[in-house]
C-alpha positions as CSV (number, residue, x, y, z in Angstrom):
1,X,142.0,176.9,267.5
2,X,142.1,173.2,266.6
3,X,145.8,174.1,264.6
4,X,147.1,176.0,267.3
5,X,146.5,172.6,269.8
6,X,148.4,170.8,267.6
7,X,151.6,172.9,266.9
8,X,151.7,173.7,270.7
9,X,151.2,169.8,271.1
10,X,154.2,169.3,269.0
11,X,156.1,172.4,270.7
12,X,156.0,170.7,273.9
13,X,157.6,167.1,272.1
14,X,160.5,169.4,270.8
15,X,161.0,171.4,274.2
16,X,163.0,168.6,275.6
17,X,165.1,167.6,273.0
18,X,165.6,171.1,271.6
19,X,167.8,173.6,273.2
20,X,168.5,177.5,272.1
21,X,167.6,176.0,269.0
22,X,170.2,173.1,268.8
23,X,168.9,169.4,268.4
24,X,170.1,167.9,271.3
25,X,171.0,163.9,271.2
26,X,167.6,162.1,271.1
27,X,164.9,161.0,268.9
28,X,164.2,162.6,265.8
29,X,160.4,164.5,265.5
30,X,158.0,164.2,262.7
31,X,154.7,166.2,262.2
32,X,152.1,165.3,260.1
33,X,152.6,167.4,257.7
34,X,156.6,165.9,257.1
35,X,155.3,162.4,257.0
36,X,152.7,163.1,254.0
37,X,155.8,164.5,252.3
38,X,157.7,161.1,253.0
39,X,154.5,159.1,251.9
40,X,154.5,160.3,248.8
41,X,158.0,158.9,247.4
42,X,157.2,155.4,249.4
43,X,155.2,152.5,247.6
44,X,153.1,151.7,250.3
45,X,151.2,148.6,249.1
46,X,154.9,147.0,247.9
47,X,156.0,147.6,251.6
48,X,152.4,146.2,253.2
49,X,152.6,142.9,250.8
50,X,156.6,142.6,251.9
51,X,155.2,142.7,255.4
52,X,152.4,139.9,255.6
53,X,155.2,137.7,253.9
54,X,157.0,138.1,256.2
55,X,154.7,137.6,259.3
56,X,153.6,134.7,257.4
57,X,157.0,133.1,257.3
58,X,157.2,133.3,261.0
59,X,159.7,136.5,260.7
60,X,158.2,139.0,262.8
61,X,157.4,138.7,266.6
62,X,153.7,140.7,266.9
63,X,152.1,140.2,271.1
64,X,148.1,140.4,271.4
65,X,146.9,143.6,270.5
66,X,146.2,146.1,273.7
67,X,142.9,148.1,273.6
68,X,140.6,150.5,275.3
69,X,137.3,150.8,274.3
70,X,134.8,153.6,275.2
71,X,130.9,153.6,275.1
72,X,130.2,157.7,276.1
73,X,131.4,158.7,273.2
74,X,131.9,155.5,271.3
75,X,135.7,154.9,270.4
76,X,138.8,152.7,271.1
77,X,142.1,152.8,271.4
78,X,144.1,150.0,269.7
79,X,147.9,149.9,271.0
80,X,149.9,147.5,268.4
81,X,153.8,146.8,268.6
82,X,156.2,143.9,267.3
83,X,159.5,143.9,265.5
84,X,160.6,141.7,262.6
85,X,163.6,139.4,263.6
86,X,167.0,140.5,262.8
87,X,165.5,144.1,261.8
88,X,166.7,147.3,262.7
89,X,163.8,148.2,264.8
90,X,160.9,147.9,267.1
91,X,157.5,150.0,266.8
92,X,154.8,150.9,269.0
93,X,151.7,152.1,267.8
94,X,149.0,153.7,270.0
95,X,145.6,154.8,267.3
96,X,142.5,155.5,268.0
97,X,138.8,156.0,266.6
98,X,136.5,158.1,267.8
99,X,133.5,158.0,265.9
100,X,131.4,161.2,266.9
101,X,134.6,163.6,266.3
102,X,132.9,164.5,263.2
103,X,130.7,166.5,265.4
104,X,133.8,168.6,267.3
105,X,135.4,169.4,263.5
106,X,138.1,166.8,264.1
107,X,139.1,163.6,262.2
108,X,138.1,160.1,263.8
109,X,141.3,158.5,263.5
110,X,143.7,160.0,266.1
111,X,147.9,158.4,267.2
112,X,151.4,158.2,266.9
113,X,153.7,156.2,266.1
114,X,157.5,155.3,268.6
115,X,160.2,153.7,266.1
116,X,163.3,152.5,268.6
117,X,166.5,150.8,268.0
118,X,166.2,146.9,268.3
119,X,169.6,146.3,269.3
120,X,170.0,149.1,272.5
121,X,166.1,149.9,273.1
122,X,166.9,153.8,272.2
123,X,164.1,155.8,271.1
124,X,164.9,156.9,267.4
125,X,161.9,158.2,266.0
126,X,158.6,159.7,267.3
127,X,156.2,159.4,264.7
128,X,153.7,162.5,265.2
129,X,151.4,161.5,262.1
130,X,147.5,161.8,264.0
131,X,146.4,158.3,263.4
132,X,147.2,159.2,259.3
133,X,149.8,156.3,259.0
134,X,147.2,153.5,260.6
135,X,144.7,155.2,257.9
136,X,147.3,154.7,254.9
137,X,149.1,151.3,255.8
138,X,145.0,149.9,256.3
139,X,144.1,151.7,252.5
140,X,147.1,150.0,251.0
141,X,146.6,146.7,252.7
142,X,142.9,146.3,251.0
143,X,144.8,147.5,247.7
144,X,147.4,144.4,248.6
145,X,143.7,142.4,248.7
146,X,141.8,143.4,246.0
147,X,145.3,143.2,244.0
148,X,145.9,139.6,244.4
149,X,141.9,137.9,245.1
150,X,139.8,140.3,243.0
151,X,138.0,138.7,240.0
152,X,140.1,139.6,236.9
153,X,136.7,141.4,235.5
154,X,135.3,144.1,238.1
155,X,131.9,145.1,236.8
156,X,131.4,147.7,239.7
157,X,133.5,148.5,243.8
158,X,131.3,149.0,246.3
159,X,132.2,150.6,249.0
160,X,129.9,150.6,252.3
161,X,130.6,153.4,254.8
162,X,131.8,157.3,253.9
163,X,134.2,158.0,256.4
164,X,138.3,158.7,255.8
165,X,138.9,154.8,255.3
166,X,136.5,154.2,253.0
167,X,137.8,157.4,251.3
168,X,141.4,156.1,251.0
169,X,140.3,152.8,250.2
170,X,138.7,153.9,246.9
171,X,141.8,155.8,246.3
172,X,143.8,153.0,246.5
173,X,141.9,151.2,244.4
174,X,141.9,153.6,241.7
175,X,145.7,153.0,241.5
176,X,145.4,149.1,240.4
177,X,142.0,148.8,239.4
178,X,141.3,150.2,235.6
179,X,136.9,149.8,236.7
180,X,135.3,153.5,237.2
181,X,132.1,152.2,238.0
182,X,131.7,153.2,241.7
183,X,128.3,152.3,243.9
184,X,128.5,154.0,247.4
185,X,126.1,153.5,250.8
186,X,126.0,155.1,254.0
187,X,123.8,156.0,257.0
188,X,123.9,159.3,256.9
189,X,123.2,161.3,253.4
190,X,125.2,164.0,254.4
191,X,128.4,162.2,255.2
192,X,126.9,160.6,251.3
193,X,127.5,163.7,249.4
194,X,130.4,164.3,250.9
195,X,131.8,161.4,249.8
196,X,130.3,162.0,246.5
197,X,131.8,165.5,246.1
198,X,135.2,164.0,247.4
199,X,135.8,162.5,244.2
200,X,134.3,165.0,241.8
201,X,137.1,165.9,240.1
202,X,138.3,162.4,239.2
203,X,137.3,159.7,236.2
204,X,135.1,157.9,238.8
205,X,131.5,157.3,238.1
206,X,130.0,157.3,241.9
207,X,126.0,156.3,242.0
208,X,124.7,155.9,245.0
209,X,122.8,153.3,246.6
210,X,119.5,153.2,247.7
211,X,120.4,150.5,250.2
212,X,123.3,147.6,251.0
213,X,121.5,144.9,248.5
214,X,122.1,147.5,245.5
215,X,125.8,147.4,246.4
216,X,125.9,143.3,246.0
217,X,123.3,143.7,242.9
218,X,125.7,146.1,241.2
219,X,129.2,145.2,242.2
220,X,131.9,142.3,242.8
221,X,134.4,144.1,244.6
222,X,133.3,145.3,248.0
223,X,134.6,147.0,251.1
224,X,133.3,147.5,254.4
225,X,134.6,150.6,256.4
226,X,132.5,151.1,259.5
227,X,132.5,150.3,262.9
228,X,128.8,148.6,262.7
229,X,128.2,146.6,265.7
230,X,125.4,144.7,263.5
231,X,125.8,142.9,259.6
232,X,125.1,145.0,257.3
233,X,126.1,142.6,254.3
234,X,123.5,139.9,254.2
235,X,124.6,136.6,252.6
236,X,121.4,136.7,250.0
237,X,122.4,140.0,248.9
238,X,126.1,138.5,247.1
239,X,126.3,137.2,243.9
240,X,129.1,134.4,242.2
241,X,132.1,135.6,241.9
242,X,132.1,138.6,244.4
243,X,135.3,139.6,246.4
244,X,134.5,141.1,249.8
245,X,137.2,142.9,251.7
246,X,136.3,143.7,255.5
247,X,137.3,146.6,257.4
248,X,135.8,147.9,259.7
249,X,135.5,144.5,262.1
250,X,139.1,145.1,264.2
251,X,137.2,144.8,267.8
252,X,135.1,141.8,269.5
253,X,132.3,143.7,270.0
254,X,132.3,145.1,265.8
255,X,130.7,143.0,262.5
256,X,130.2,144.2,259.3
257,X,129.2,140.6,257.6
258,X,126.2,138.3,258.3
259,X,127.8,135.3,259.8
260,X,126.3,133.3,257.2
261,X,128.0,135.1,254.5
262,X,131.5,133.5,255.8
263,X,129.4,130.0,255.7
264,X,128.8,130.7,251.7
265,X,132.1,131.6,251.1
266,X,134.6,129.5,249.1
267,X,137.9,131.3,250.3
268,X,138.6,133.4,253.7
269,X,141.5,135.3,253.7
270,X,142.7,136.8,257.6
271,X,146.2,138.9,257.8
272,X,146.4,137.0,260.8
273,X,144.5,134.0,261.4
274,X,145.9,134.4,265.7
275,X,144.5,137.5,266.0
276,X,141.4,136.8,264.2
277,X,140.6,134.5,267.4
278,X,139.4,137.5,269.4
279,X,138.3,139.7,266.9
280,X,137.1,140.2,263.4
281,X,134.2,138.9,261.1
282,X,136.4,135.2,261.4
283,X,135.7,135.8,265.1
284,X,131.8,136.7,265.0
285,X,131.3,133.6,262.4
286,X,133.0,131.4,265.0
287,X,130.9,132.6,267.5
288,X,127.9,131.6,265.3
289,X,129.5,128.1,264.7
290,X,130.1,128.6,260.9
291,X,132.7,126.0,259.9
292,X,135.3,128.0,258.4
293,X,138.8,126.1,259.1
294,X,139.0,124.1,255.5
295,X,138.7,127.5,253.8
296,X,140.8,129.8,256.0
297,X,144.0,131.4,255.0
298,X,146.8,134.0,256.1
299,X,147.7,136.4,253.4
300,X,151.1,136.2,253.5
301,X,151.1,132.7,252.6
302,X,148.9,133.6,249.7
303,X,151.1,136.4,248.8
304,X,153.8,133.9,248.7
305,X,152.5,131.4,246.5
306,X,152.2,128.9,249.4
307,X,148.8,128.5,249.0
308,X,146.3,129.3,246.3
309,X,144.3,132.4,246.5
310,X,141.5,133.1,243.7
311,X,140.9,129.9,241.6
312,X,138.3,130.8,239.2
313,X,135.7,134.1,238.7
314,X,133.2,132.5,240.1
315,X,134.6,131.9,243.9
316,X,133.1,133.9,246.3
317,X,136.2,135.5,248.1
318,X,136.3,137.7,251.4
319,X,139.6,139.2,253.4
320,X,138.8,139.8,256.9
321,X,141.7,142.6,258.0
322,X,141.9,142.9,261.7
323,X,145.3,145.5,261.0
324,X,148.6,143.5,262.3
325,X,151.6,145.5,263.7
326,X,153.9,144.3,261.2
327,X,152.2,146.6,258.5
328,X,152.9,149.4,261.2
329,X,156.7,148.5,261.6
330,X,156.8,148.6,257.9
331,X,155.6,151.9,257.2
332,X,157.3,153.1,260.2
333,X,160.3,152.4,258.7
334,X,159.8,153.6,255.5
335,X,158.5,156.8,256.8
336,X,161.8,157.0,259.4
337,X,164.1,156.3,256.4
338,X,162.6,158.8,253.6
339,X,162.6,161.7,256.2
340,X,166.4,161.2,256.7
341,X,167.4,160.8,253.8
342,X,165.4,163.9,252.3
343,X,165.7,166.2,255.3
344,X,162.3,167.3,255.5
């Protein structure tokens, strides 16, 4: 029943620009299923590192992100748009989360994505992809991370949450990271060995943990994936030389990290250090009046060379990701591009 809402959701898109089956003049239609064709012939963490440069550098024109959040059932609605000067495009993104969808058989993540023509405003692409592409461009960006400020050696990845994200972002780091030693943790056991069973079939060792201190015991590369609206990773629990990628933390009201944790860290990376003003773990450790400004850096710039990311294996690193529109008008774009010129 769930299929059949979505094809006649779709129908309804291609009832006004279809006629006795002739495309009319308008914008082109993706579905879902086109767009994971596409994906698969685009290097998605090349186009997200290409991105924060250039946001970085002052190239691309991103306004304060629009939301909605809801409290019965929990969710939010994140709307994100911007351009990149002297582009080809603009891109509005509406995505959502709601977190008890589990419960109704349907994915949390939700959207779509509107590509138009920066030079005449027409609308050249509608983007049907069900919140996949915010899913994928926020998997490859924590592979752009743990790419450039992980510690050369990674004993163990810990990943802290079982959902799709955290799925993806072990995926992605399967692709650059040759460690197989995996320690997972999650609230709800079920949602656990679901995980667990995920990756079954792969070179991955997964062990799970008995709690969030055996994921800093064990590992050096971490990632936060939920929308916890309370620290779960405790300063104590970190050891020397630990990279900590956060998630999960893209609202006011979300925090993954103990405040503290920023305080003991020797470099903070934020894809964007405006944004992280109003949201993030940057946000919540400013609100807790942990000094953080002679330690904070963008990503781009670090990407760049600008400024220095990782100095030695013993730093204590963490990338607070809020999600910026730029890495939404990139894979936009790339998406737009690979489905014309395949056809699919």
């Amino acid at each position: 029943m769930i299929a059949n809402k979505r094809k006649n959701k779709k129908r309804l898109f291609d009832i006004r620009f279809r006629k006795k089956g002739k495309q009319m003049s308008g914008p082109s239609i993706t579905d879902l299923s086109s767009i994971k064709k596409a994906l698969s012939h685009i290097d998605t963490i090349s186009i997200m590192e290409e991105g924060f440069i250039a946001y970085s550098n002052g190239e691309v024109v991103v306004p304060p992100v629009g939301e909605m959040l809801f409290s019965d059932p929990p969710g939010d609605v994140h709307i994100k748009y911007g351009y990149i000067k002297h582009d080809d495009f603009y891109v509005i993104k509406i995505a959502s989360g709601f977190y008890q969808n589990s419960q109704l058989g349907l994915p949390s993540s939700q959207g779509m994505m509107l590509l138009f023509n920066q030079k005449t405003g027409e609308l050249q692409s509608i983007l049907l992809d069900e919140g996949h592409l915010t899913d994928i461009r926020t998997a490859a960006a924590g592979a752009v991370v743990a790419k450039h400020l992980a510690p050369k050696l990674i004993s163990g990845i810990g990943i802290i949450g079982t959902g799709t994200q955290a799925r993806l972002q072990l995926e992605y780091l399967s692709k650059i990271i040759t460690c197989k030693n995996v320690w997972v943790w999650g609230r709800n056991q079920k949602n656990v060995s679901k995980f667990v069973d995920h990756f079954s079939n792969t070179n991955l060792e997964i062990n799970i943990a008995s709690d969030i201190q055996e994921i800093g015991e064990y590992c050096n590369l971490i990632v936060t994936t939920t929308p916890s609206t309370s620290p779960l990773l405790k300063a104590s629990y970190i050891k020397p030389g630990t990279h900590i990628t956060a998630m999960g933390s893209d609202t006011s009201d979300k925090i993954e990290l103990e405040p503290a944790l920023l305080g003991k860290a020797d470099l903070i990376i934020s894809d964007s250090i405006s944004q992280s003003e109003t949201r993030g773990e940057i946000f919540q450790a400013r609100k807790n009046n942990v000094p953080l400004d002679n330690k904070l850096v963008e990503l781009g710039n670090t990407l760049s060379g600008k400024i220095p990311g990782r100095q030695d294996d013993q730093q204590i690193t963490i990338a607070d990701l809020t999600g910026v529109a730029v890495q939404d008008i990139q894979i936009a774009k790339a998406v737009f591009k690979q489905v014309k010129n395949e056809n699919f």
